[in-house]
N, C-alpha and C positions, 0 to 999 in steps of 0.2 A: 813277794806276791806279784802275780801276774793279772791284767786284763787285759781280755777282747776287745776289742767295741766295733761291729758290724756298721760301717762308713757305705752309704749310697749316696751316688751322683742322682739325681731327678733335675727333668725335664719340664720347666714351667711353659704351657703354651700363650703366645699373645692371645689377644680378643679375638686378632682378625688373624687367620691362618688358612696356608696353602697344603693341600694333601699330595703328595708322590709317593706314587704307588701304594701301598700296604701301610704306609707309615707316612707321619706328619711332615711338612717339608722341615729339612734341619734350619732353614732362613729365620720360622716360623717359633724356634726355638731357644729358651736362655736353662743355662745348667746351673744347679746350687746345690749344698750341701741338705739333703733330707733334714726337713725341720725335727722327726723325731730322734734322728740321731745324734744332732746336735745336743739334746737333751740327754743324751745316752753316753756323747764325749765329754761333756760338761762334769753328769755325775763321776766318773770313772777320775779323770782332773782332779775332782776336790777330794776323792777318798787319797789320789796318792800324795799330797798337799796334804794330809791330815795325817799319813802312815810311814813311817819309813820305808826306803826296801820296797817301792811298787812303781811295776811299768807298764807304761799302757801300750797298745798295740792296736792300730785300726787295721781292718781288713776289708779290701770293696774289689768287688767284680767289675771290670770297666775297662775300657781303652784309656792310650794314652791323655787323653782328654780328660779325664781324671782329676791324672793329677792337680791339676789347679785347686779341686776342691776338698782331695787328702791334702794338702798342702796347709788349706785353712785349718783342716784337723791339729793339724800338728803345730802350726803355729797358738792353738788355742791349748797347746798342754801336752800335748799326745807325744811319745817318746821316737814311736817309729812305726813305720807303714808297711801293709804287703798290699800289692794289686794283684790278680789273677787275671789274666787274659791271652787269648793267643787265636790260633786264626780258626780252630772249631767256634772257639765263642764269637769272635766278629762274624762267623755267618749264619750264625741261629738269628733265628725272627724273632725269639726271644725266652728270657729262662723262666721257666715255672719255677713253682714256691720248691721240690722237689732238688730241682738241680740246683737253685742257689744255696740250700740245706747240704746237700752235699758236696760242694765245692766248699761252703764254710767251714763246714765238719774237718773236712782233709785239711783245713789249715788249721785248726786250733788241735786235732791230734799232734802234728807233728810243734806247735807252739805250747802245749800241755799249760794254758793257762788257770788261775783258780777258778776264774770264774768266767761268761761274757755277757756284757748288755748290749742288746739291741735294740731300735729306736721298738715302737710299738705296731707301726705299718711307716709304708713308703708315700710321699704324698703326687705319687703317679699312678702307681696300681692296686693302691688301700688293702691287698690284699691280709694282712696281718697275722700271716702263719709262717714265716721264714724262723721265728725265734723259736716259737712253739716244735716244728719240726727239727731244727736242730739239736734240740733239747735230747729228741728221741733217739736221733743217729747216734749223740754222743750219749746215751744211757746215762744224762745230765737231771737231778733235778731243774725244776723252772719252776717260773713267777712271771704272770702276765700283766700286763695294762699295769705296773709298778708306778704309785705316785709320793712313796718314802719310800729312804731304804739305810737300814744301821748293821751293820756287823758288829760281832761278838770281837771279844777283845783279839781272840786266838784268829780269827778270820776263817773260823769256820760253822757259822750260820748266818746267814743275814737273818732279818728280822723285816719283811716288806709288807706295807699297807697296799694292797691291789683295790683298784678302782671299779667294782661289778655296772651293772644295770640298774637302774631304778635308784640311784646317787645312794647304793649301799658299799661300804669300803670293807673288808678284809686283813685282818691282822693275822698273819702266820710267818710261822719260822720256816727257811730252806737251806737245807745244807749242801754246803760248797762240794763239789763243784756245782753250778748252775751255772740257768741261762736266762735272763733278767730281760723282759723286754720292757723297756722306760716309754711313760707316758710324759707328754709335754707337762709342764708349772711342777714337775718333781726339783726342778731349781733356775735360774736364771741363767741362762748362756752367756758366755762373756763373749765383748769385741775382742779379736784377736790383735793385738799390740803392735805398732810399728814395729819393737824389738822382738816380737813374737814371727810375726812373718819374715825377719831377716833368719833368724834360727832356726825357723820350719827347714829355708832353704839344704841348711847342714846335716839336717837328721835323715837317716837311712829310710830311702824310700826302695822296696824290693819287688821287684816284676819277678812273677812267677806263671809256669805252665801250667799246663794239665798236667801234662808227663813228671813233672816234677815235686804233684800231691801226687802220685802214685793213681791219676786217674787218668783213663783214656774218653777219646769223642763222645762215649756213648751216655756221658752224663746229660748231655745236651738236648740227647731227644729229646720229647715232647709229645703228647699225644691230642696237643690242642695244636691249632692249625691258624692261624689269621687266613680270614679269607677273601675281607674285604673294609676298603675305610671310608668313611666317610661322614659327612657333616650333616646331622637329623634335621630335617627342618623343624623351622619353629611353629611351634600350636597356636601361637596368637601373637597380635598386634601389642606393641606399648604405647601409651597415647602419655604427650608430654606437654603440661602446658609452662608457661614462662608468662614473668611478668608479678604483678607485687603480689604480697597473699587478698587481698580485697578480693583480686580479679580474680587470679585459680582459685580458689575458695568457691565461687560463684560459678567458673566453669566446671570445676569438680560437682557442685552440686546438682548440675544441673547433667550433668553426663551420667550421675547415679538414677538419677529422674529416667532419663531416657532407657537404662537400663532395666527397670525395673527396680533396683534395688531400694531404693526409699520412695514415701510417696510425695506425689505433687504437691 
């Protein structure tokens, strides 16, 4: 048995941040492994820990900078790595839901996995349709917002509880192949081992083109444009007071006062 697991780098901005050009200053910025994927490498980990005969495989769009955080991947389980990148992708402004569907798709065609999970969304662009759309490319079932998930003995149905709206949960069966996007507390993420990130080191990590999914530049358009960045101002004041609860106590009530909100 084989799995996917769709690995993003995300971008946490500090509090206080500087803007260059179109984009946030890189100073201004720390890179981590996407929280829902980490949920997504975890599950993938414990089914091959529980089965014989299964390899996992992460796949992430990204520059060499990356690596540091497929690295974690792989130190927390993961068998081995592909990254895609080359000099079409370092000069797009950036990829829609579309293009990262298709750059995924052309790896897991030519990796013929049983299945892939991916996190649920990115915690940069919350967009939450890369899983769902690749589903489509690859003529995959899927299963969204997934917070259990059991396979049939044969490994050919899962069985996942989906998380709806309105704290209603979902019990249906999906037959393999799928495309699973995991929701966080589907299981605990583990720290990755001192002897974990020495072995990361050894496991094949593969840089891959375009040219080499059989796809050229043109996956990269875009018909959305950045046009401009910037920092919203804010709509109101925060007012802070210090000092034991006796006194803010007194100064809060008396600031509601003044407000109108309670009466005198």
């Amino acid at each position: 048995m084989k799995i996917l697991v769709t690995v993003k780098e995300v971008a946490e901005v500090d509090d206080e941040f500087d803007i260059s050009g179109l984009d946030i200053d890189e100073g201004s910025l720390e890179y981590d492994l996407n929280e829902w994927d980490d949920y997504a490498v975890e599950e993938a980990v414990q089914i091959s820990e529980e089965r014989d005969d299964v390899e996992v495989v992460t796949v992430t769009i990204g520059p060499e900078r990356a690596d540091e955080t497929i690295r974690m991947a792989l130190a927390k389980g993961a068998d081995r790595a592909i990254r895609v990148w080359d000099d079409a992708l370092e000069g797009t402004q950036f990829l829609d839901v579309d293009a990262k569907a298709e750059i995924i798709a052309a790896v897991a065609e030519a990796e013929d996995p049983d299945f892939v999970l991916s996190g649920v969304q990115a915690g940069d662009d919350s967009n939450g349709a890369t899983g769902v759309a690749l589903a489509e490319l690859l003529d995959f079932e899927w299963g969204a917002v997934v917070n259990d998930l059991d396979l049939d003995d044969a490994a050919e149905t899962a069985s996942v509880h989906r998380e709806l709206e309105g704290g209603i949960e979902e019990l249906t069966d999906v037959d393999l192949p799928a495309v699973l996007t995991i929701q966080t507390g589907i299981n605990e993420p583990r720290y990755a081992s001192l002897r974990g990130i020495r072995q990361a080191q050894r496991k094949p990590l593969d840089v891959q083109d375009l040219s080499e999914l059989g796809l050229d530049a043109d996956v990269v358009e875009s018909p959305v444009e950045r046009t401009e960045m910037y920092e919203p101002e804010s709509e109101g004041d925060a007012t802070i007071w210090e000092g034991d609860a006796d006194q803010t106590a007194g100064e809060l009530a008396a600031f509601l006062r003044d407000k109108g909100v309670v009466e005198g």
